[in-house]
Backbone of each chain as ProteinMPNN parsed JSONL, in Angstrom:
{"seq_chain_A": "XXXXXXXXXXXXXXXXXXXXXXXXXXXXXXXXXXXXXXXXXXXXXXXXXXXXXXXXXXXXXXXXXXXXXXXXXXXXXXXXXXXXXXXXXXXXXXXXXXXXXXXXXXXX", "coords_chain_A": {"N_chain_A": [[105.873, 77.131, 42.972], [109.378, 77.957, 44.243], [112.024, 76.582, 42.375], [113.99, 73.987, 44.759], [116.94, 73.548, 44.192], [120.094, 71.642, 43.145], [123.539, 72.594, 44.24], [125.352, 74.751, 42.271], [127.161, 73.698, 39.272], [124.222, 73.031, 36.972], [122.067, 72.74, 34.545], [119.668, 74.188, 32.953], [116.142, 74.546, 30.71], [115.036, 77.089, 29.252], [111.973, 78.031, 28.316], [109.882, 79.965, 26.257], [107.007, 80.991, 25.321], [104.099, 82.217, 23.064], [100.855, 81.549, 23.049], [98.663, 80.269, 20.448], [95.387, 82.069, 19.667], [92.839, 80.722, 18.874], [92.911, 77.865, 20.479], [92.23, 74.41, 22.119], [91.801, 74.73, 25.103], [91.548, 73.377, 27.536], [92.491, 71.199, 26.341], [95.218, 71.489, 25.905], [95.774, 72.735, 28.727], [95.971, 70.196, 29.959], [97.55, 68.865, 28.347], [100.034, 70.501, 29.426], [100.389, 70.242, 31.981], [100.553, 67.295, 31.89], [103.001, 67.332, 31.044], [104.586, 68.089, 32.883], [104.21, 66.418, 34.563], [105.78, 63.811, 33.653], [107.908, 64.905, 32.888], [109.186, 65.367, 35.744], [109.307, 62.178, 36.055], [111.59, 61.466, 35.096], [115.02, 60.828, 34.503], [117.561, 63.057, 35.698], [116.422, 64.973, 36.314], [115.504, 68.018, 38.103], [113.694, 70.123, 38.961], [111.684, 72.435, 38.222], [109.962, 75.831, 37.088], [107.364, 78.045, 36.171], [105.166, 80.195, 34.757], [102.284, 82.266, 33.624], [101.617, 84.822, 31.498], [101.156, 87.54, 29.53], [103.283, 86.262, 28.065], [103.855, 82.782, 27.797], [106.523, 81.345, 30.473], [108.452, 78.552, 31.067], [110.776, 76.926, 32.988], [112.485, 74.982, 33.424], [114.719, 72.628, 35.123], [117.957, 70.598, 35.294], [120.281, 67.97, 35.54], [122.319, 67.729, 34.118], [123.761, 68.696, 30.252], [123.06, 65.702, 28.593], [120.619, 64.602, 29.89], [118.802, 66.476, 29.804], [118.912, 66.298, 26.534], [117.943, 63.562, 26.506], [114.996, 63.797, 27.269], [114.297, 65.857, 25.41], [114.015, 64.045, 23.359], [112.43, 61.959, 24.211], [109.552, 59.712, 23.876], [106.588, 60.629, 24.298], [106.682, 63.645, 25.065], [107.871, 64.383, 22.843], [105.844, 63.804, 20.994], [103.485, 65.902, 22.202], [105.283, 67.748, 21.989], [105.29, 68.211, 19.092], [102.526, 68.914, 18.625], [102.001, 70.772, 20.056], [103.732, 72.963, 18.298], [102.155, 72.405, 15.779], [99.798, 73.116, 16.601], [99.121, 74.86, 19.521], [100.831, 76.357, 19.768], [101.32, 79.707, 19.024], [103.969, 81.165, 18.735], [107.284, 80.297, 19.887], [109.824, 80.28, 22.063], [113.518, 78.316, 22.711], [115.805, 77.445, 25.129], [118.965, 76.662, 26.28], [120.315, 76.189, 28.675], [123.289, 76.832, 30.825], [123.434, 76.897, 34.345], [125.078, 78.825, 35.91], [126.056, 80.305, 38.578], [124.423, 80.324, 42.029], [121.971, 81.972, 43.857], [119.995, 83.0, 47.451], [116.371, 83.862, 48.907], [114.513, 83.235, 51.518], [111.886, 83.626, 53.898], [111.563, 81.942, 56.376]], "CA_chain_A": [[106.994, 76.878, 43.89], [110.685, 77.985, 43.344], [112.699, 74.957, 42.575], [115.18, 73.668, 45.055], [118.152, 72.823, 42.689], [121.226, 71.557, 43.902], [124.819, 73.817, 44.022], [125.851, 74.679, 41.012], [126.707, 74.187, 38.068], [123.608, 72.312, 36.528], [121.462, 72.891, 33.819], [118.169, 74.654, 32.731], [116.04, 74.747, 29.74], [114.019, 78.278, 28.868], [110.938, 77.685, 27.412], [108.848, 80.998, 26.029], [106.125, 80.916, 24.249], [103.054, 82.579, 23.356], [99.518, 80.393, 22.455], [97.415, 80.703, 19.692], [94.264, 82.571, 20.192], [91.86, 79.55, 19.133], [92.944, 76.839, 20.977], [91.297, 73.381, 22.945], [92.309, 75.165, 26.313], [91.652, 72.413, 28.188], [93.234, 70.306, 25.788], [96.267, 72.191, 26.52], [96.392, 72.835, 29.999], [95.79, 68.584, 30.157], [98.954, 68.21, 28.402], [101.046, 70.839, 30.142], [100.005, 69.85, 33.481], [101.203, 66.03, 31.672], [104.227, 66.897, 30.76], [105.29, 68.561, 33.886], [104.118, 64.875, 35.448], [106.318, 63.403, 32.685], [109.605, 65.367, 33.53], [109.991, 64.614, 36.999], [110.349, 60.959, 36.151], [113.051, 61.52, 34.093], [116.618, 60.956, 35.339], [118.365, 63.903, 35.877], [115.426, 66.221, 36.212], [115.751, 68.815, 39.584], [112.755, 70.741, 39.043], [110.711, 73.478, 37.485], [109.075, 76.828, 37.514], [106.327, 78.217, 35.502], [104.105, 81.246, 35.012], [102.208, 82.917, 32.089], [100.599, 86.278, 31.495], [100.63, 87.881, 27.968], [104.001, 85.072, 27.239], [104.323, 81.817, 29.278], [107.821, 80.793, 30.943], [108.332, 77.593, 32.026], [112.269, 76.886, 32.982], [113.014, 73.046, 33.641], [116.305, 72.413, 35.821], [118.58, 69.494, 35.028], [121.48, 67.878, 35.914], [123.342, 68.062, 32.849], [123.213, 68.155, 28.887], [122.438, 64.661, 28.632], [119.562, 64.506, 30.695], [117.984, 67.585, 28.782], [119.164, 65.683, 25.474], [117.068, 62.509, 26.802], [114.236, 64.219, 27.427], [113.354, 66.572, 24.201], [113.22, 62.821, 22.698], [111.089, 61.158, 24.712], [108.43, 59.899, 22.808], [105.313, 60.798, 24.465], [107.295, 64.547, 24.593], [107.858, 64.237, 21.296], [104.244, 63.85, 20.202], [103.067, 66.408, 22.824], [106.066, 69.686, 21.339], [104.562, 68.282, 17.731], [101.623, 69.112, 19.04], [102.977, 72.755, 20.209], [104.078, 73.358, 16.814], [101.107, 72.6, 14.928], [97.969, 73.647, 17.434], [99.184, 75.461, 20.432], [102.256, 77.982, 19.97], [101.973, 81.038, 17.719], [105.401, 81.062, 18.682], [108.177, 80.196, 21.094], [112.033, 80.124, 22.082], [113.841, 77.803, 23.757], [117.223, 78.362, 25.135], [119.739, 75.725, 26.241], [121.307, 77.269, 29.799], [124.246, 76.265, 32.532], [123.842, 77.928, 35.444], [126.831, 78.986, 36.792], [125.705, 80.9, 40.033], [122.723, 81.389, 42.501], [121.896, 82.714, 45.422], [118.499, 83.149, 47.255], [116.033, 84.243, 50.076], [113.564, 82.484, 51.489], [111.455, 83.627, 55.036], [110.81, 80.608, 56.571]], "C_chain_A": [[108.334, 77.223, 43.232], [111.425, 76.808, 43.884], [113.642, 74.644, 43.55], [116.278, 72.648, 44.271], [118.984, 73.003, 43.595], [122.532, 72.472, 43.685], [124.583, 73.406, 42.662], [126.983, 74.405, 40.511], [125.53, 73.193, 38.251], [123.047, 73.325, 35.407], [120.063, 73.343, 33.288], [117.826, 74.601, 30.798], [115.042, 75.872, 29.606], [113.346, 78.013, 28.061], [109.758, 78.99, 27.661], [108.112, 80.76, 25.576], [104.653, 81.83, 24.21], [101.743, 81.57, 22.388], [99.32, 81.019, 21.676], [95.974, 81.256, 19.98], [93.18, 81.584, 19.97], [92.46, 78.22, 19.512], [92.006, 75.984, 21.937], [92.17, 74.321, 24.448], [92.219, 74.025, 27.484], [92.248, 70.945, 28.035], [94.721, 70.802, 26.461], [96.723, 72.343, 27.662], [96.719, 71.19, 30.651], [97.468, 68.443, 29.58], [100.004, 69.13, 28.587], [101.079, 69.93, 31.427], [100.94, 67.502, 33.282], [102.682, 65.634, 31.528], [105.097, 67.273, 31.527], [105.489, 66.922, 34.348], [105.306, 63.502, 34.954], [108.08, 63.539, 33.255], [109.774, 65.351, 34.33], [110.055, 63.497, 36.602], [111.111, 60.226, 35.468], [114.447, 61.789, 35.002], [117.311, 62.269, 34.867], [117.497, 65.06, 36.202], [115.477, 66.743, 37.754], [114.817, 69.249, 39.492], [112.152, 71.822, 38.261], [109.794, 74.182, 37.777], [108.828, 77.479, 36.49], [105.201, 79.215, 35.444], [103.852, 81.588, 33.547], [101.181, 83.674, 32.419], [99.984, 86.465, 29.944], [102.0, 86.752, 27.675], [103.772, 84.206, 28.598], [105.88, 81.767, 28.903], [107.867, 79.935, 31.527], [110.001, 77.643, 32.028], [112.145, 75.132, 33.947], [114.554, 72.843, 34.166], [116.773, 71.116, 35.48], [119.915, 69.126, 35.33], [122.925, 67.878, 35.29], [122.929, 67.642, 31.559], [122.261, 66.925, 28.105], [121.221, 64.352, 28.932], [118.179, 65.074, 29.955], [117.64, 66.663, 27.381], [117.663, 64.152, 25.43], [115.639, 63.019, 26.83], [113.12, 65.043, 26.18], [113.38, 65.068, 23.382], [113.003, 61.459, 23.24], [109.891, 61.018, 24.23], [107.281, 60.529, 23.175], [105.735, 62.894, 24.447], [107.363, 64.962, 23.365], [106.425, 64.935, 20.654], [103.525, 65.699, 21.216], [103.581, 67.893, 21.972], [106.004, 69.271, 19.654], [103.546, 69.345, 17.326], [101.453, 70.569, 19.257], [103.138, 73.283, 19.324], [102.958, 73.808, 16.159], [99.596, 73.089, 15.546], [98.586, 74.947, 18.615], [99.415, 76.785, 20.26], [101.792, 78.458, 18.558], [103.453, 81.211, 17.5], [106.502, 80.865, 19.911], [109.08, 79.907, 20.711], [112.366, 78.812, 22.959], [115.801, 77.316, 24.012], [117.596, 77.138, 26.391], [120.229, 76.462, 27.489], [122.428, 76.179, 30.658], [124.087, 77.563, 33.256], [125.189, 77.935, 36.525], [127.025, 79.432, 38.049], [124.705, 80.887, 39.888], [122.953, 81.711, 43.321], [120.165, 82.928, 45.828], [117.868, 83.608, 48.505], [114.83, 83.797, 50.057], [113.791, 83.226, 53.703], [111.12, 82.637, 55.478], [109.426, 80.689, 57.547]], "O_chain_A": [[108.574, 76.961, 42.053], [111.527, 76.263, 44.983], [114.644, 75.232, 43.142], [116.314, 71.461, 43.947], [119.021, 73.841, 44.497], [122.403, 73.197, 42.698], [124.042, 72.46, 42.091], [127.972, 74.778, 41.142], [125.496, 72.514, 39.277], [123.441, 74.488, 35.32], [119.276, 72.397, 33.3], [118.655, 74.607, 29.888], [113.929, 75.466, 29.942], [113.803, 77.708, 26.959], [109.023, 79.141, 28.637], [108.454, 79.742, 24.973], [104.126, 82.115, 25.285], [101.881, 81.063, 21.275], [99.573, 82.223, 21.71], [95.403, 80.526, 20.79], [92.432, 81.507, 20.944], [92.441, 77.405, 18.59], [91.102, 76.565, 22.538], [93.4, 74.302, 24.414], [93.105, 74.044, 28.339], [92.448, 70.017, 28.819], [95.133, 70.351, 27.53], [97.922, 72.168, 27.877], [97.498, 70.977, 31.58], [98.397, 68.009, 30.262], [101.043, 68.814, 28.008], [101.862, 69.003, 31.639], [101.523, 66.791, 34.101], [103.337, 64.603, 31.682], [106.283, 67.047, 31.288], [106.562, 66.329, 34.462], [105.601, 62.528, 35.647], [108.949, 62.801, 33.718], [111.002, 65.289, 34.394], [111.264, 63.264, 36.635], [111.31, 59.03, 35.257], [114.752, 62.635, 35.842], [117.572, 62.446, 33.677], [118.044, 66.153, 36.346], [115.491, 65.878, 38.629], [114.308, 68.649, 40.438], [112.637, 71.645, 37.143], [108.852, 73.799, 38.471], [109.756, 77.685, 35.708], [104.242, 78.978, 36.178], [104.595, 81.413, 32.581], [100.233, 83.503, 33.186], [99.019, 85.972, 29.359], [101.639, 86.13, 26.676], [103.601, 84.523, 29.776], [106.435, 81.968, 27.823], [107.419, 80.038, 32.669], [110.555, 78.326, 31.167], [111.673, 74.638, 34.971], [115.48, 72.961, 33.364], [115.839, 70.328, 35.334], [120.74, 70.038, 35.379], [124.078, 67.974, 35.713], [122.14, 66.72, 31.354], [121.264, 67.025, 27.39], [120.641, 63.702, 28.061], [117.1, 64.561, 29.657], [116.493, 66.328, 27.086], [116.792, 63.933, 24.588], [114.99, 62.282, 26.088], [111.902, 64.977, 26.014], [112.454, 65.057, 22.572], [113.284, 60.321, 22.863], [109.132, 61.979, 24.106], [106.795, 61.141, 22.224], [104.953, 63.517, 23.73], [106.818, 65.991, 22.966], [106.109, 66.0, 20.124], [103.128, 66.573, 20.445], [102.871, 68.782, 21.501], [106.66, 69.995, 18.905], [103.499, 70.174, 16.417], [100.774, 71.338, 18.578], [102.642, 74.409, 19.337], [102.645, 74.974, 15.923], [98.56, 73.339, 14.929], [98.311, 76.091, 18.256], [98.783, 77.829, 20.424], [101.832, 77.922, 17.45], [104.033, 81.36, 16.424], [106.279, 81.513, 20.934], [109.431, 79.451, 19.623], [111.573, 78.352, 23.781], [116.67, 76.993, 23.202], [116.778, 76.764, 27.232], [120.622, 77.592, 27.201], [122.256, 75.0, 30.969], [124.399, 78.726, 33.002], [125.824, 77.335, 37.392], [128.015, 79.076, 38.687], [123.97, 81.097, 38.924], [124.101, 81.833, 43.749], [119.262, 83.006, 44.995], [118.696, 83.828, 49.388], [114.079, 83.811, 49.081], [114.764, 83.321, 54.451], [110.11, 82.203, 54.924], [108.761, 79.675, 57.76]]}, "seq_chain_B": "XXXXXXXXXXXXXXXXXXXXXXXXXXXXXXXXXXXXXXXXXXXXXXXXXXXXXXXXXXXXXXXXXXXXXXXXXXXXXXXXXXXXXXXXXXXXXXXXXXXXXXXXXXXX", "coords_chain_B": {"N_chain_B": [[106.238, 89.675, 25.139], [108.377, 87.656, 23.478], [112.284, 87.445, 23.835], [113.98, 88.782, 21.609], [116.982, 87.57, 20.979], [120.495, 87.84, 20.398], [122.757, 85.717, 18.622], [123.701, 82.869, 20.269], [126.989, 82.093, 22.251], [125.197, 83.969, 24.733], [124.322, 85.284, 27.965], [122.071, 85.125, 31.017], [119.94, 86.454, 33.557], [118.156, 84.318, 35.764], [115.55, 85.275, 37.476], [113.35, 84.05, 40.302], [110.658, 84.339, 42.253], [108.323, 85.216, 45.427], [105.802, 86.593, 46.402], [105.571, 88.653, 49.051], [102.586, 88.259, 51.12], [101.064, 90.854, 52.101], [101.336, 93.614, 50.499], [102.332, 96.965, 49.257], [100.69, 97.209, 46.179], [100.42, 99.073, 44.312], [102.62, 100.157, 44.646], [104.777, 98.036, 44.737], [104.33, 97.207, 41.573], [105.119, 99.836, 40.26], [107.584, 100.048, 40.669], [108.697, 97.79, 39.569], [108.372, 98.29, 36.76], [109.58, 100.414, 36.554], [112.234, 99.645, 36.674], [112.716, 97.425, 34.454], [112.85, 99.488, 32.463], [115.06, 100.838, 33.654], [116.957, 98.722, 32.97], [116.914, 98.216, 30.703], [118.639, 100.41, 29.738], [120.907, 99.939, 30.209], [124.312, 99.471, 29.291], [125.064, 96.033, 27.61], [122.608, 95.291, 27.597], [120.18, 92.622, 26.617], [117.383, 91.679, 26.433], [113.64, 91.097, 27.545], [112.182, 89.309, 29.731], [108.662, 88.377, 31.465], [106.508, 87.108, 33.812], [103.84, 86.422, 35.464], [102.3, 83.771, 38.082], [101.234, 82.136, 40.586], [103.598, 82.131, 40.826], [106.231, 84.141, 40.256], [107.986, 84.967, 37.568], [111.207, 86.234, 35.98], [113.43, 86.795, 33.483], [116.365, 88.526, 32.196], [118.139, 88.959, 29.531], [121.807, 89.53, 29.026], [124.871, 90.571, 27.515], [126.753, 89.866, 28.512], [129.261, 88.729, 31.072], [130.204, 90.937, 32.93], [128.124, 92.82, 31.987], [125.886, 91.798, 33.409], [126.982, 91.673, 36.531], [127.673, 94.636, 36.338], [124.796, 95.797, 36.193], [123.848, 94.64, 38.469], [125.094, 95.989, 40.653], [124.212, 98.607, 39.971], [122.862, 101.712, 41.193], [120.364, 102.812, 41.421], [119.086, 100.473, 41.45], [119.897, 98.207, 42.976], [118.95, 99.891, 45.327], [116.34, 98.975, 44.585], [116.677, 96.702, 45.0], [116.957, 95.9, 47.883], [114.861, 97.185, 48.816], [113.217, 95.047, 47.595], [113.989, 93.076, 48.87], [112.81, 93.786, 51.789], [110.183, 94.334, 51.741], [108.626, 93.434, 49.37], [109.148, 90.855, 48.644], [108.915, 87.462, 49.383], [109.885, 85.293, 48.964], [112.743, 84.614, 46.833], [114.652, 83.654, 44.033], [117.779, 83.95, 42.279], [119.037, 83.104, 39.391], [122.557, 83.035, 37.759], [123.11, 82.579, 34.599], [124.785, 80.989, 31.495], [123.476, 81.045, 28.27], [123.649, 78.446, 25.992], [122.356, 77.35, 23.633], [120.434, 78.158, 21.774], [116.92, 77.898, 19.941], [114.307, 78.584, 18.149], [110.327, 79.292, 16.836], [108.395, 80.726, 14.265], [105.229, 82.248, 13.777], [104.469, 84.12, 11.319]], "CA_chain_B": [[107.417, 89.181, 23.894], [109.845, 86.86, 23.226], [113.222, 88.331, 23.717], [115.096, 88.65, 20.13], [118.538, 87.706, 21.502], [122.078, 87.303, 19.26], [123.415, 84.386, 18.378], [124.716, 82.515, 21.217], [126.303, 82.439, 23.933], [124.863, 85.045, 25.534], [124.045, 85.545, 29.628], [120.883, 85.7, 31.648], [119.519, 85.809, 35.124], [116.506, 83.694, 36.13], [114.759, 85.782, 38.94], [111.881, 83.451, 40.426], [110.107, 85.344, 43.598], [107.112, 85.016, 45.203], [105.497, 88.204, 46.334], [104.358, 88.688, 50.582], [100.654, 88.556, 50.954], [100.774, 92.728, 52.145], [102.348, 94.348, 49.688], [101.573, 97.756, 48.193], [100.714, 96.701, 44.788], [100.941, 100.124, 42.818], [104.304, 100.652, 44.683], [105.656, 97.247, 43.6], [104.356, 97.668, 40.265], [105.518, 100.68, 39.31], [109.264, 99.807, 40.832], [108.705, 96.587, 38.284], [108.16, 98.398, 35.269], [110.831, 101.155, 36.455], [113.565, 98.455, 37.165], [112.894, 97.37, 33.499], [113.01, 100.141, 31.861], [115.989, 100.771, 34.255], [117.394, 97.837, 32.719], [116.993, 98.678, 29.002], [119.474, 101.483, 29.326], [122.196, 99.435, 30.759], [125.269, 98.472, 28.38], [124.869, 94.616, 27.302], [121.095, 94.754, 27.683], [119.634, 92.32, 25.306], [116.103, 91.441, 26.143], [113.541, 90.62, 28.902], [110.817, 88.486, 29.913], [108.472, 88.301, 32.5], [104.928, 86.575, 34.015], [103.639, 86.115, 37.219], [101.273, 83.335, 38.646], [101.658, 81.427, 41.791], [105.25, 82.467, 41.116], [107.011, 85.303, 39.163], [109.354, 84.846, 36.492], [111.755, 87.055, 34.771], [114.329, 86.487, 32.695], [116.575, 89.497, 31.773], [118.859, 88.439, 28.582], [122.491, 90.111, 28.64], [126.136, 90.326, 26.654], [128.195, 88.853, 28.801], [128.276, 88.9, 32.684], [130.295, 91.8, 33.289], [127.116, 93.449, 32.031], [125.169, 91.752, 34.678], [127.374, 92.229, 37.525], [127.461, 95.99, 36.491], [123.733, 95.515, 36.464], [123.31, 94.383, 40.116], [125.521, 96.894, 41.448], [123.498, 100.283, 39.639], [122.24, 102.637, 42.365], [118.892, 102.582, 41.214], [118.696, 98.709, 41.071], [120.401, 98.5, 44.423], [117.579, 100.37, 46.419], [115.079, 98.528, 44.286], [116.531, 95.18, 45.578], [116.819, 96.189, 48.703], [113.071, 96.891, 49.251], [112.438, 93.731, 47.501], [113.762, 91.947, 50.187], [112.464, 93.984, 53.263], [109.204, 94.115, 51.861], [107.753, 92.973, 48.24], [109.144, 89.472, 48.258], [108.347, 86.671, 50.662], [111.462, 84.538, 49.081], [113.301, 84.681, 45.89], [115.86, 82.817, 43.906], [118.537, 84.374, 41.189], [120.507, 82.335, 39.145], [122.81, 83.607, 36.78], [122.913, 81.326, 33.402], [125.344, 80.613, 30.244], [122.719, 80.635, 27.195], [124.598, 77.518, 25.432], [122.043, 77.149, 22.527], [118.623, 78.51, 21.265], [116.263, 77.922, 18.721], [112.513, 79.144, 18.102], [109.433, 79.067, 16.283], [107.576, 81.853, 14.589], [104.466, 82.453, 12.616], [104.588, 85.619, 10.784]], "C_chain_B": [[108.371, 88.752, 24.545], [110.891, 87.562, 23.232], [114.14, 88.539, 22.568], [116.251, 88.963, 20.639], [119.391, 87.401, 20.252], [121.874, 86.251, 19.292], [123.672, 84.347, 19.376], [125.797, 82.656, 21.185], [125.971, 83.919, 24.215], [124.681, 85.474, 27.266], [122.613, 85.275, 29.895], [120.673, 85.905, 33.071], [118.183, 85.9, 34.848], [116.318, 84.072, 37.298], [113.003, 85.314, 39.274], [111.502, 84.034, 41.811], [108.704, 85.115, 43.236], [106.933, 85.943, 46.068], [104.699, 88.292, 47.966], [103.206, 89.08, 50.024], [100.509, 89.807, 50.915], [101.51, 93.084, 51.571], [101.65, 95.683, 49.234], [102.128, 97.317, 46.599], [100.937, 97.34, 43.889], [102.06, 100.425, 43.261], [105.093, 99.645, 44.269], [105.471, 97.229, 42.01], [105.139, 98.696, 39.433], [106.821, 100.498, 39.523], [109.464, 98.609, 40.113], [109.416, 97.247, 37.295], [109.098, 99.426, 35.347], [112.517, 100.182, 36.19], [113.989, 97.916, 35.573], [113.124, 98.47, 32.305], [114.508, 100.785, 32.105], [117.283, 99.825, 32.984], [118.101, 97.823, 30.803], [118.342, 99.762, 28.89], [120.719, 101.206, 29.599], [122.699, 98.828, 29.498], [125.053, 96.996, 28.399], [123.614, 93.952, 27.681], [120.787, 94.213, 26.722], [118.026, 92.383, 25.154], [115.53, 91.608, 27.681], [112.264, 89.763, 28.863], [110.181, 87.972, 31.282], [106.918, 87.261, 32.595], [105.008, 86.233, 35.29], [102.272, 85.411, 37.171], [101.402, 83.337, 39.999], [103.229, 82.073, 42.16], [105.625, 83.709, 40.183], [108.143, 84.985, 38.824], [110.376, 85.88, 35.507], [113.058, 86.917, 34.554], [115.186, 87.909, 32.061], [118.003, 88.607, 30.851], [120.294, 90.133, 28.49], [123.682, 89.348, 27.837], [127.302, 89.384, 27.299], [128.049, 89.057, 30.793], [129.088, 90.034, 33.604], [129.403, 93.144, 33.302], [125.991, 93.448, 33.667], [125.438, 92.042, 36.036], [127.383, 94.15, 37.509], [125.729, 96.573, 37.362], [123.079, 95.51, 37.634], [123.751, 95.265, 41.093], [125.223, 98.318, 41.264], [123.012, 100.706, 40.813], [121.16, 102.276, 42.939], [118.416, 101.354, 41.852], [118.901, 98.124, 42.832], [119.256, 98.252, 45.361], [117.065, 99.464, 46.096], [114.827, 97.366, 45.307], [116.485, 95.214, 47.112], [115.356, 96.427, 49.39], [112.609, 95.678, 48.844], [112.722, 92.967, 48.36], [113.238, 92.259, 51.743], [110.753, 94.277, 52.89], [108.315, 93.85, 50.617], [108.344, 91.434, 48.042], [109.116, 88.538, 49.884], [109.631, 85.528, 50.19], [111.637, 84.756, 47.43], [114.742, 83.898, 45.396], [116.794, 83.575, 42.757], [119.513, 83.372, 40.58], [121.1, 82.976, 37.839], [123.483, 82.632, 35.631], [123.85, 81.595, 32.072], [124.324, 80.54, 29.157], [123.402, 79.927, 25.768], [123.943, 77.604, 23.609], [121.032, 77.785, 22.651], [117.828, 78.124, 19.96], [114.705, 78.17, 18.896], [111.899, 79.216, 16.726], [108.525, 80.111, 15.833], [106.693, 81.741, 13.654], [103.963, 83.307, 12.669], [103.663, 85.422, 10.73]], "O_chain_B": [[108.997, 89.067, 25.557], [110.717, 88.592, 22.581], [115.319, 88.374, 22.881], [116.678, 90.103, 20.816], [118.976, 86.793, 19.265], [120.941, 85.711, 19.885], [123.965, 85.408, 19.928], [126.181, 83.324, 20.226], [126.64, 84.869, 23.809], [125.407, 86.455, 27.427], [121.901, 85.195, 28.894], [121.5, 85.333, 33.781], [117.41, 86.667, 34.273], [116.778, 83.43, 38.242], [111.945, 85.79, 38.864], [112.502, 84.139, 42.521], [108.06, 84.948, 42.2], [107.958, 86.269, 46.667], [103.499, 88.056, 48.106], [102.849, 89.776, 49.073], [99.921, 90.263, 49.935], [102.655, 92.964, 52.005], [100.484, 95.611, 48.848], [103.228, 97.167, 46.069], [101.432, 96.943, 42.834], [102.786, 101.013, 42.458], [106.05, 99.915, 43.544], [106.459, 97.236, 41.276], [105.649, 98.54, 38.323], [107.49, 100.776, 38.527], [110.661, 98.338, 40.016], [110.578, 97.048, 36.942], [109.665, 99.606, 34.269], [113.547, 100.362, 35.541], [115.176, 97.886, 35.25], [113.612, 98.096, 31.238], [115.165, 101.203, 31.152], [118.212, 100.35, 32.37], [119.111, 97.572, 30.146], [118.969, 99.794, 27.831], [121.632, 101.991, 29.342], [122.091, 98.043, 28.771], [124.786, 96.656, 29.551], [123.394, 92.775, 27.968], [120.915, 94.861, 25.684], [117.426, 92.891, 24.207], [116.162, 91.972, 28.672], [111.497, 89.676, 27.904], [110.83, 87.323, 32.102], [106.368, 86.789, 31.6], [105.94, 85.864, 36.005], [101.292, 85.887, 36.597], [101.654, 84.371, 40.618], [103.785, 82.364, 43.219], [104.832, 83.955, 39.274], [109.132, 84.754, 39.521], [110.09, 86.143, 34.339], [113.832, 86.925, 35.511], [114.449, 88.479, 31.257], [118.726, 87.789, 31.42], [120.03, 91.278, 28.122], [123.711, 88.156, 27.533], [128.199, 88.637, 26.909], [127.097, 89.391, 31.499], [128.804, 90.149, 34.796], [129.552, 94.134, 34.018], [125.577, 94.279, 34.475], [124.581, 92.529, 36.773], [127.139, 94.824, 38.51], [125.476, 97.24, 38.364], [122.048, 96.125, 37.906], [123.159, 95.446, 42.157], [125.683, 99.19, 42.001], [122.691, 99.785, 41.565], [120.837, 101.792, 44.023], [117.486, 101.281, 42.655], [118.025, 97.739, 43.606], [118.77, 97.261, 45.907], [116.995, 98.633, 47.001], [113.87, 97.023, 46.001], [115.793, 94.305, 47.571], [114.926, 95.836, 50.381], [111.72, 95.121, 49.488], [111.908, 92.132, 48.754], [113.2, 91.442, 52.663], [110.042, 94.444, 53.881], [107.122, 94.063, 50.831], [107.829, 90.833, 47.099], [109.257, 88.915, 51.047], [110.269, 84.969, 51.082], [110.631, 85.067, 46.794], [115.681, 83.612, 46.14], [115.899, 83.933, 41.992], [120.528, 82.924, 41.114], [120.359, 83.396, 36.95], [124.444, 81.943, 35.972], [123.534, 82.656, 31.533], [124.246, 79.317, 29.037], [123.641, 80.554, 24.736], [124.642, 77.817, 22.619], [120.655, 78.026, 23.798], [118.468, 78.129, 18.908], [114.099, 77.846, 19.917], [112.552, 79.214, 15.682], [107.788, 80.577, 16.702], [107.058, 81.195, 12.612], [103.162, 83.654, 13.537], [102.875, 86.27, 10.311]]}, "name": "protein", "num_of_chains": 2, "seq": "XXXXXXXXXXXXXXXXXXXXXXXXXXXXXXXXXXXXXXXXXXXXXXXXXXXXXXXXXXXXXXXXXXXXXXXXXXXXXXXXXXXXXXXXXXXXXXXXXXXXXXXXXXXXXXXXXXXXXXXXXXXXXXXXXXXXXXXXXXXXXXXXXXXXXXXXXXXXXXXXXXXXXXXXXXXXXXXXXXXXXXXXXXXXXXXXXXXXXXXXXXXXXXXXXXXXXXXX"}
């Protein structure tokens, strides 16, 4: 789904990454799928969209710095992008955004 | 791949689209992978990043946002978007983003 986020400005966080080739895959998709469930019920959180091919992209909307800030230390978070570090990710970015404009099209 | 961007700040736009059921698939494809390559040759191109599930994601990383507005108004790019909305996308969102901070993870 693409997110409905409110006018702008607000906040996003870019999250690349690519897996490791031996990973629990079902371990993994258990605690993406958790930590999506996680960040909606976090204050300030608007929404999020998510795909992966040869890299994944997830992008997390927010309502401002703070919110974001609250969130990368959240404990169960925490333990989970440990977790990322040492089993999952071969490697990933993750990139701090304000969005300053959108615009969009949608057929209803 | 990850996009090896500068130091912050930098720009982006987050283009999330989801793709009509009838589409020709080798004609949106190949106007994809033209559009990017398109893209590469433009002043204040930095990076790009893409994946498609449920949804399609791509991320094109520029210098500043007179790049990107140049960007949206190329010829080429133009047409492209122009067919994407009368017949390879079923809705789409653009937002164009401040990249405040970054940091990443790599193992050489």
């Amino acid at each position: 789904m693409i997110a409905q986020t409110p006018k702008t400005p607000y906040y996003a966080v870019i999250f690349t990454s690519i897996l490791n080739d031996e990973i629990d895959k079902e371990e993994y998709s258990k605690t993406a799928i958790r930590m999506v469930e996680l960040a909606k019920e976090q204050k300030g959180f608007l929404g999020v969209e998510s795909a992966r091919e040869e890299i994944g992209i997830t992008v997390s909307y927010w309502k401002d710095l703070e919110s974001i800030k609250k969130w990368k230390y959240q404990s169960e978070h925490t333990l989970a992008r440990e977790k990322g570090r040492s089993e999952f990710y071969q490697s990933f970015k993750t990139r701090i955004v304000k969005v300053e404009r959108d615009y969009d099209f949608f057929i209803l």
